[in-house]
DOLUMLUM-28952 format. One record per residue (C-alpha): x, y, z; residue in one letter. Coordinates in steps of 0.02 Angstrom, whole numbers. Layout:
N
+--------+--------+--------+------+
!     px !     py !     pz ! type !
+--------+--------+--------+------+
!      X !      Y !      Z !    A !
...
+--------+--------+--------+------+
***
This chain:
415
+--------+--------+--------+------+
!     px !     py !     pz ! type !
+--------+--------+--------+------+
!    612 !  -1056 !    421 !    X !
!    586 !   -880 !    447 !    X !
!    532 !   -758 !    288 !    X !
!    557 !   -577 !    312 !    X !
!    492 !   -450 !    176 !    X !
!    513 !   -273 !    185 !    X !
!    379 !   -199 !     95 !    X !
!    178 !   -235 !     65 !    X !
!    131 !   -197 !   -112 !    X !
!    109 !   -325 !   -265 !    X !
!    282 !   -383 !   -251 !    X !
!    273 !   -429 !    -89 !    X !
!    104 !   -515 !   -102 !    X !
!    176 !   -621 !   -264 !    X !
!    320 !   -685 !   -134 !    X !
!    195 !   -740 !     -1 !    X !
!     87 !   -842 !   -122 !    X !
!    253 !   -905 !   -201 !    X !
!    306 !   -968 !    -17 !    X !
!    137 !  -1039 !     21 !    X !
!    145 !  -1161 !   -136 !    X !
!    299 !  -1243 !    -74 !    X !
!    280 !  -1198 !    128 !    X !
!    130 !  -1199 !    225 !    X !
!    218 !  -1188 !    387 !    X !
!    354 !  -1061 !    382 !    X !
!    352 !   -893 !    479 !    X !
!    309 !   -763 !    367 !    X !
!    359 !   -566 !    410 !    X !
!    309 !   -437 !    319 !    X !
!    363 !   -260 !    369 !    X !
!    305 !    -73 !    281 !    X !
!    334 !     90 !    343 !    X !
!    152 !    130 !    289 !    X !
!      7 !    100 !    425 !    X !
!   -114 !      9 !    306 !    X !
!   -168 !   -156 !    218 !    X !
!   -117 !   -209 !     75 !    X !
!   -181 !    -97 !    -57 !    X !
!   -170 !    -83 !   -255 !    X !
!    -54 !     58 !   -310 !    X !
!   -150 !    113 !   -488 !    X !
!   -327 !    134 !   -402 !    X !
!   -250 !    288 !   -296 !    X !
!   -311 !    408 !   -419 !    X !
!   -494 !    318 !   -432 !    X !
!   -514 !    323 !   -234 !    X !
!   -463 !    520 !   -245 !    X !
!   -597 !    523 !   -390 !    X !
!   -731 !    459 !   -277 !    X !
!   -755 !    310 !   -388 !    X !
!   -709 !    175 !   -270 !    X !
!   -710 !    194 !    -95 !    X !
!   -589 !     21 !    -57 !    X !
!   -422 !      7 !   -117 !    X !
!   -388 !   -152 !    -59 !    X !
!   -260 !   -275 !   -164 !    X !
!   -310 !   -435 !    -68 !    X !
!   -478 !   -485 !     66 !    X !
!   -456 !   -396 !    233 !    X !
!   -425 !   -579 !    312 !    X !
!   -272 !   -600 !    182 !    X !
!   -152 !   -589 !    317 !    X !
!   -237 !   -724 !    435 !    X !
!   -288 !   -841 !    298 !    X !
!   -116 !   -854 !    223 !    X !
!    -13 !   -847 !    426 !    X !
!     80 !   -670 !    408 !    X !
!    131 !   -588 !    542 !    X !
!    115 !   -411 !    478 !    X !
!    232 !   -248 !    549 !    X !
!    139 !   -115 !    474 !    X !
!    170 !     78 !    511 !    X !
!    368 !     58 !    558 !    X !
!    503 !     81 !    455 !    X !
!    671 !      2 !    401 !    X !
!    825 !     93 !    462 !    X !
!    947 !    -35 !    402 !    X !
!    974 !   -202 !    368 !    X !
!   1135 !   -323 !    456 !    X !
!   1173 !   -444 !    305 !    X !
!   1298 !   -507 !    410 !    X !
!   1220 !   -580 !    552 !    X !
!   1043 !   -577 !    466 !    X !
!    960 !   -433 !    553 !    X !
!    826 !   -305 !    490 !    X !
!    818 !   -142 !    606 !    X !
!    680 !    -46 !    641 !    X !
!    664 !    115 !    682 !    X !
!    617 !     74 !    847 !    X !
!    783 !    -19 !    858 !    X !
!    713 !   -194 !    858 !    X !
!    780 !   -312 !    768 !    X !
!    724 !   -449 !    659 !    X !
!    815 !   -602 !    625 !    X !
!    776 !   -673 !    452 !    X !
!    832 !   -817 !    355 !    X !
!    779 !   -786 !    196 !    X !
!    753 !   -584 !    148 !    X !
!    627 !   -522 !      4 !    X !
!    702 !   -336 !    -22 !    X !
!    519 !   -258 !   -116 !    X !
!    532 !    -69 !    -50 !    X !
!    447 !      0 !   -225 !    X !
!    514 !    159 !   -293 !    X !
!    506 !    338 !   -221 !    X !
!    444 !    502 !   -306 !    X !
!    575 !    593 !   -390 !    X !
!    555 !    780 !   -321 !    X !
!    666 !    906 !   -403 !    X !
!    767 !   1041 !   -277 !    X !
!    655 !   1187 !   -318 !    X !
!    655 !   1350 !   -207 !    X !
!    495 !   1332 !   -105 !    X !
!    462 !   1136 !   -138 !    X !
!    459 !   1131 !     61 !    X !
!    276 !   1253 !     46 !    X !
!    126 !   1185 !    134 !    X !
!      5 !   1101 !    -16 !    X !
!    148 !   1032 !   -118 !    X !
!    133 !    844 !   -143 !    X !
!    169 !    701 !   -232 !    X !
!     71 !    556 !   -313 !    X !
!    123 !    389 !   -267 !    X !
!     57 !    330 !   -115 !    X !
!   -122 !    312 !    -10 !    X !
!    -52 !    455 !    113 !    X !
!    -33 !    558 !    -31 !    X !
!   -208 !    560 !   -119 !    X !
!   -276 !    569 !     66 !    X !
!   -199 !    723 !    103 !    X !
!   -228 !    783 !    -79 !    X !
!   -426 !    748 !    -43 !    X !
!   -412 !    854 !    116 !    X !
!   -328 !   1011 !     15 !    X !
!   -439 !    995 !   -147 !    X !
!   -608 !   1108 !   -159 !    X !
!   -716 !   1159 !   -316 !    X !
!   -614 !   1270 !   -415 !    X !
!   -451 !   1245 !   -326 !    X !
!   -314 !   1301 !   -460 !    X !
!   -189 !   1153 !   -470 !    X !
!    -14 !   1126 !   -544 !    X !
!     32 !    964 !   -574 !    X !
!    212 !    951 !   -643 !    X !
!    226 !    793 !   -756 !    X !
!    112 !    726 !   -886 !    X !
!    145 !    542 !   -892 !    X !
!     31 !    389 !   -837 !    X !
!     25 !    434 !   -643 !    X !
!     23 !    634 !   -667 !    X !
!   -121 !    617 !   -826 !    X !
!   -225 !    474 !   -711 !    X !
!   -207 !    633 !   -562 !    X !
!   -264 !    755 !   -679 !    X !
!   -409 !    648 !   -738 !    X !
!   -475 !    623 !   -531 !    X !
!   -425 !    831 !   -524 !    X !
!   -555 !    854 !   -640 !    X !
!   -700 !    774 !   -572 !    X !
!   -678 !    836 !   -420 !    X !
!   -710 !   1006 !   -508 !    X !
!   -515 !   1058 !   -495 !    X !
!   -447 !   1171 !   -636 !    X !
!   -291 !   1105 !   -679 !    X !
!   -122 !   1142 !   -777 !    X !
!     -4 !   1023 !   -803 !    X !
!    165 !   1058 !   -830 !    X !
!    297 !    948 !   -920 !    X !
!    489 !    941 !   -972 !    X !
!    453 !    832 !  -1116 !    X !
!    411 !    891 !  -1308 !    X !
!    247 !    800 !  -1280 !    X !
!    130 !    680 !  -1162 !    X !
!    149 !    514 !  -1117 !    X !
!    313 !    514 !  -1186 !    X !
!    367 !    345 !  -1107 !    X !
!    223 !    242 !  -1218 !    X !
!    167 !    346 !  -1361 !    X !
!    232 !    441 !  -1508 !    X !
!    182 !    592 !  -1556 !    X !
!     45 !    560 !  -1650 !    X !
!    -24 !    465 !  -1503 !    X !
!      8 !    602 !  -1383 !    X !
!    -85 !    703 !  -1483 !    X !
!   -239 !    610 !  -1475 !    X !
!   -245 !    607 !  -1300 !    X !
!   -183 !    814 !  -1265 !    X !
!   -337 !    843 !  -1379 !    X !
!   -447 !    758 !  -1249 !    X !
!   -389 !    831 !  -1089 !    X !
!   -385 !    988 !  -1180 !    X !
!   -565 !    997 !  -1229 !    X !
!   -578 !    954 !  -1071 !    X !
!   -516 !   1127 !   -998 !    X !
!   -319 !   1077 !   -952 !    X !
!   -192 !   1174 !  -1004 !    X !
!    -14 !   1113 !  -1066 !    X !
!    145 !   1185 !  -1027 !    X !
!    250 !   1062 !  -1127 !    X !
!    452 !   1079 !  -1141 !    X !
!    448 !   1178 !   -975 !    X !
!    492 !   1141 !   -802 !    X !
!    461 !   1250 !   -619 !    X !
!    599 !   1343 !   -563 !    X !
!    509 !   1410 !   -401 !    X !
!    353 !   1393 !   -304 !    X !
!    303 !   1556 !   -212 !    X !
!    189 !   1602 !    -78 !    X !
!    201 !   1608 !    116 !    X !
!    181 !   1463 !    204 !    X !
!     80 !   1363 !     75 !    X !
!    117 !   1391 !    -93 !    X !
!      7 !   1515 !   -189 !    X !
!    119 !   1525 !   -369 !    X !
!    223 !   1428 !   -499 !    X !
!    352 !   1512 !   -597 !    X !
!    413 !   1406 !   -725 !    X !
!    584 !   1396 !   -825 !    X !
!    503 !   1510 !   -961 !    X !
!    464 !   1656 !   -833 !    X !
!    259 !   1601 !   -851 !    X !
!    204 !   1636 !   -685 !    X !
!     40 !   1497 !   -627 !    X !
!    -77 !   1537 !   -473 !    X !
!    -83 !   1354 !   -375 !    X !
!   -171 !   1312 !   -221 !    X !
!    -96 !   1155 !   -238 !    X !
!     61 !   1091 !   -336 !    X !
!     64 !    908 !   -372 !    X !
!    245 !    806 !   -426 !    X !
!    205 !    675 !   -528 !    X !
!    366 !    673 !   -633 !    X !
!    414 !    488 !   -599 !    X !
!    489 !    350 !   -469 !    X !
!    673 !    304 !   -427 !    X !
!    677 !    134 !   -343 !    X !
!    706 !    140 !   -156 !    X !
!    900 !     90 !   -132 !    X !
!    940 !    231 !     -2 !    X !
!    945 !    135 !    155 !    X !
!   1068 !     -5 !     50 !    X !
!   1178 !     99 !    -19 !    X !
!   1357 !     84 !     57 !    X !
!   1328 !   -105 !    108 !    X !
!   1382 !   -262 !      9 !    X !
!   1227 !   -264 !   -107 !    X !
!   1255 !   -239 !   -292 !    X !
!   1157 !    -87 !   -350 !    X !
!   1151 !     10 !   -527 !    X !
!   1008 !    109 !   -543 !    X !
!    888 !    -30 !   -430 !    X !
!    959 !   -191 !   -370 !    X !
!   1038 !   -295 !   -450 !    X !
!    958 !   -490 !   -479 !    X !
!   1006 !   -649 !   -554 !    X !
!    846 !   -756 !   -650 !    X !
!    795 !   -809 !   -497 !    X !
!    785 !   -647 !   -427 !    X !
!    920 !   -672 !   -306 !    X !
!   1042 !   -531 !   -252 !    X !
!   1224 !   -514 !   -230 !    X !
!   1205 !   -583 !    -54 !    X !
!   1164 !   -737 !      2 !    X !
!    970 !   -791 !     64 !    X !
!    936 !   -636 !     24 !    X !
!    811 !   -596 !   -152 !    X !
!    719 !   -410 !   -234 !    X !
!    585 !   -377 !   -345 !    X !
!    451 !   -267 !   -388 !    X !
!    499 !    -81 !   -428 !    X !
!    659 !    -88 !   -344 !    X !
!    742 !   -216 !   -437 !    X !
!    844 !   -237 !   -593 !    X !
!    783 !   -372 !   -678 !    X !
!    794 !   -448 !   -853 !    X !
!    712 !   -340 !  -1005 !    X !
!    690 !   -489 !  -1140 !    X !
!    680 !   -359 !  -1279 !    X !
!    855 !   -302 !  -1264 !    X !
!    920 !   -450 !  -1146 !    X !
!    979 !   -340 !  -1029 !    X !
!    942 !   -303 !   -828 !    X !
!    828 !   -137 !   -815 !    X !
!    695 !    -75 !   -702 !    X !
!    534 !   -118 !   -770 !    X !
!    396 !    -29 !   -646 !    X !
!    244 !   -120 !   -699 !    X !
!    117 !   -202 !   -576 !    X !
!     93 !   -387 !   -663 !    X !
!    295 !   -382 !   -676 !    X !
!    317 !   -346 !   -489 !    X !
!    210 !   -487 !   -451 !    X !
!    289 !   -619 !   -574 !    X !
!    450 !   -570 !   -497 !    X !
!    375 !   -586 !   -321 !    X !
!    306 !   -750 !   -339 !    X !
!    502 !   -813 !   -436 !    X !
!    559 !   -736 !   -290 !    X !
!    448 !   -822 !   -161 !    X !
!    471 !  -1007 !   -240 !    X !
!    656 !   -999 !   -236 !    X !
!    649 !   -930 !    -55 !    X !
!    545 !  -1069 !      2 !    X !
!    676 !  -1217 !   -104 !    X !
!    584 !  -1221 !   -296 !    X !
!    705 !  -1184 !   -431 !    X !
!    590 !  -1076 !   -522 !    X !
!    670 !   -958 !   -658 !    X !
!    613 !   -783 !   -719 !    X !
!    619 !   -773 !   -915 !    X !
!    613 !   -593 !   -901 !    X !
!    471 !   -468 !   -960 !    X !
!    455 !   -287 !  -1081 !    X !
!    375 !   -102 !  -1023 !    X !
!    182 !   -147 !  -1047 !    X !
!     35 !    -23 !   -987 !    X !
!   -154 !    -46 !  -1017 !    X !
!   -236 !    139 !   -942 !    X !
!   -385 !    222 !   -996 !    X !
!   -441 !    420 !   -982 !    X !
!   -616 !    457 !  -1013 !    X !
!   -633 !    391 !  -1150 !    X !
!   -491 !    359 !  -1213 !    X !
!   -392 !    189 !  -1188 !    X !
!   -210 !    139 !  -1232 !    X !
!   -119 !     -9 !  -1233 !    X !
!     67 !     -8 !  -1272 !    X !
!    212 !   -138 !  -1261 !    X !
!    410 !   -167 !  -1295 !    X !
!    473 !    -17 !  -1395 !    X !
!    361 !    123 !  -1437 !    X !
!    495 !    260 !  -1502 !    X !
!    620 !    140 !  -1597 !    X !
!    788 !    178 !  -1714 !    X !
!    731 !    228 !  -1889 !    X !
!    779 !     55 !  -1965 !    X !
!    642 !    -11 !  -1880 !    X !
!    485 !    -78 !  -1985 !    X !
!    330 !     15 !  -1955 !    X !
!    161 !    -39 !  -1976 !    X !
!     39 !    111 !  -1951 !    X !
!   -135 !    142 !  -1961 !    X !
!   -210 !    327 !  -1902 !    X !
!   -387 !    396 !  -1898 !    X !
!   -396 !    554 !  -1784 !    X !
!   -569 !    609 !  -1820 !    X !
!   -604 !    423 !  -1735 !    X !
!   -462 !    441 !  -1623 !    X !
!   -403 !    267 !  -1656 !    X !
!   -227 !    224 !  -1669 !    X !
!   -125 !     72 !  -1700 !    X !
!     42 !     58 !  -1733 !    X !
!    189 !    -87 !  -1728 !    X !
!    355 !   -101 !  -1737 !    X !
!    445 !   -254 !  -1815 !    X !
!    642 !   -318 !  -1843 !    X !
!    670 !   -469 !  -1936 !    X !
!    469 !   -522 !  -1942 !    X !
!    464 !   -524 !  -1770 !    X !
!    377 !   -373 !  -1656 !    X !
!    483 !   -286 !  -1564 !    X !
!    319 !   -167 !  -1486 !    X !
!    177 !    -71 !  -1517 !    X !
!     53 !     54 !  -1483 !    X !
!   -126 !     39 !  -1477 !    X !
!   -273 !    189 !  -1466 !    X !
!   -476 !    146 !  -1431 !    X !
!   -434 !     -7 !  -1526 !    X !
!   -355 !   -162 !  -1411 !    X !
!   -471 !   -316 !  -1428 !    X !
!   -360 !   -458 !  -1440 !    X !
!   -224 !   -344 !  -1393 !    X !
!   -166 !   -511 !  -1296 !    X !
!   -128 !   -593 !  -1458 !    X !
!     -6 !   -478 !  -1517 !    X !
!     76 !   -508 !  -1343 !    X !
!     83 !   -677 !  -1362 !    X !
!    179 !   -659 !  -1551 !    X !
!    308 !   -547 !  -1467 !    X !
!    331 !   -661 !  -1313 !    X !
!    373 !   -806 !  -1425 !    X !
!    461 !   -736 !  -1571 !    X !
!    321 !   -778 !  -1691 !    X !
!    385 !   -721 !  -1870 !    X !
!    252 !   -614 !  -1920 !    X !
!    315 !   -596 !  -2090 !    X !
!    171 !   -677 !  -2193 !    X !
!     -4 !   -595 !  -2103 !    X !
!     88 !   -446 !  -2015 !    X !
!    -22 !   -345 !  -2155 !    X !
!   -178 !   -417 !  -2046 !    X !
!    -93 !   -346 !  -1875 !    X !
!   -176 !   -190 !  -1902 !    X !
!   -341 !   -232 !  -1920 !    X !
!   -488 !   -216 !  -1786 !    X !
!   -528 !   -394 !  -1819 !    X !
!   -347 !   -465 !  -1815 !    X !
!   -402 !   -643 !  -1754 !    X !
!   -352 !   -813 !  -1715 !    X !
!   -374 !   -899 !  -1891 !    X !
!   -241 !   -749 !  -1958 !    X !
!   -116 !   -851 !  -1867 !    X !
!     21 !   -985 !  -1914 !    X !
!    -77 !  -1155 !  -1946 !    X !
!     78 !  -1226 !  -1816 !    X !
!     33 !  -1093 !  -1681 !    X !
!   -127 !  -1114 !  -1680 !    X !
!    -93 !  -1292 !  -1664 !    X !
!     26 !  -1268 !  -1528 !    X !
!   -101 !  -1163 !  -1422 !    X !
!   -250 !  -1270 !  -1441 !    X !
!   -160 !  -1428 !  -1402 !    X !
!      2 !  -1377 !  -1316 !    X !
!    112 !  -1473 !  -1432 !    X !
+--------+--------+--------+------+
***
């Protein structure tokens, strides 16, 4: 048995350990048009930060101890579903029998006069904080256009490498994907004592200077000096090189529950794939790291012969800056008819915040107060009517003995 996957991020690494469970024998293929092991995604901005120097998501000897035969640095042109063929762009071609599709998503980078400029970059891969690093110096004035989790975790590495930064975003406020605006608020506060300015319901209409850019000029005629511009608005999941073949695509590819595609032998997951949101029981892209793996490792298991079945997952993020760290799950900006259970202290800058239908949680929000954070997770995985303690929810000592006597039961004896 031969397994090809095309791609080498958390997806990909979910499959292989999913494979290796059921097959220790198999021939294992991984192929990534980037040069370099495998690496984890989120510590990009701490490596540009000069807080960690390795970026690695598994031991160097990952790909020995586990039998992959790894084509790194080459990319996928196309892929034969007919006869079974991945093409490279060197024009060889690799037979496969079963196909893992993980190619992650791409930056979103709007057609803007002068986007083409030396020094304009985007924020999503290893090649992109590296050459980043290379055009960064003390006081360099930088733009970065987007202020959610990838653009904010840039601007946080900006600023200790002694960058002055203004960020720029479409959106009435930050972090508009996980917080309200109460949240956002909390955090703007911080990055603004911190010296960044926000440009907020704005967008850049063109980026001036010669052959590297040297100004912004925004939708509202404000004109920014930049050494360096920075997209960070966001990810569309890598379809290009599918589109116009037999594979069923909406917005990412399409999957069943056990994360097969519309073609035979051949399976998606991570970023790329549209997968089952259990909050609204329908398929959506859900780019999250421990969701690319679960759907990886479903992936990888039914690949190598295990029925195994993926029961779906909701938007989660855990991220910290300075000192300031969120947590936020399932809905966070809800219809009106929605319960809300709030509890705000901005001198503290604490925040918590859940959403409930029908006593069950349907999301929440949480500011520089998460301990046992995993609890909550665990009531909206299961259903859990929180109806009779959902009054304790928002305390900082919510704890196990505030739950149902039968779920408590349940977890401590798994009956």
């Amino acid at each position: 048995m031969r397994y090809v996957i095309i791609g080498n991020s958390v997806a990909s690494v979910g499959c292989i350990e999913g494979i290796r469970k059921i097959d220790s024998t198999g021939e294992i293929i991984v192929i990534s048009s980037e040069p370099y092991h495998v690496y984890s995604r989120p510590l990009i901005s701490y490596w540009l930060a000069k807080k960690i120097e390795d970026i690695s998501y598994r031991p160097r000897d990952y790909y020995e101890r586990y039998n992959i035969r790894p084509i790194l640095g080459k990319r996928v042109t196309r892929v034969d579903f007919d006869s079974k063929k991945v093409i490279l762009e060197t024009d060889e071609e690799i037979e496969y029998d079963k196909l893992l599709i993980a190619t992650g998503g791409k930056p979103f980078i709007p057609n803007i006069p002068g986007a083409d400029k030396q020094n304009v970059f985007t924020f999503i891969r290893f090649d992109d904080v590296k050459k980043i690093d290379r055009a960064i110096f003390d006081g360099a004035r930088v733009v970065v256009v987007g202020a959610g989790l990838s653009g904010l975790k840039a601007v946080e590495a900006l600023l200790i490498r002694r960058c002055n930064v203004t960020v720029v975003e479409l959106a009435g406020r930050i972090l508009g994907s996980i917080l309200d605006d109460e949240g956002a608020k909390i955090v703007q506060d911080v990055f603004e004592e911190k010296g960044i300015r926000f440009y907020l319901e704005d967008s850049v209409r063109e980026i001036l200077g010669n052959s590297s850019v040297k100004e912004v000029i925004l939708k509202s005629s404000e004109r920014l000096p930049a050494d360096i511009l920075i997209f960070a608005i966001g990810v569309v999941p890598n379809v290009d090189i599918f589109r116009g073949t037999a594979l069923k695509i909406n917005r990412g590819i399409l999957v069943n529950d056990r994360m097969e595609t519309s073609i035979p032998d051949v399976y998606s997951a991570g970023d790329v794939a549209e997968a089952l949101d259990m909050m609204n029981n329908e398929n959506k892209v859900i780019p999250i790291f421990p969701n690319a793996y679960m759907q990886g490792e479903v992936a990888g298991l039914n690949m190598a012969g295990r029925e195994k079945i993926y029961s779906g997952s909701f938007p989660m993020n855990s991220i910290g800056f300075f000192d300031i760290h969120i947590m936020s799950a399932g809905l966070v900006n809800p219809n009106p008819d929605v319960e809300t259970l709030r509890r705000l202290d901005m001198k503290k800058k604490i925040y918590r915040k859940i959403y409930i239908r029908d006593g069950k949680i349907l999301g929440f929000m949480f500011i520089n107060s998460i301990d046992r954070t995993g609890m909550i997770l665990d009531l909206m995985k299961n259903g859990i009517d929180v109806s009779s303690f959902k009054d304790r929810l928002l305390s900082d000592n919510f704890g196990f003995l505030d739950l149902p006597k039968e779920f408590r039961k349940e977890k401590i004896t798994g009956v």
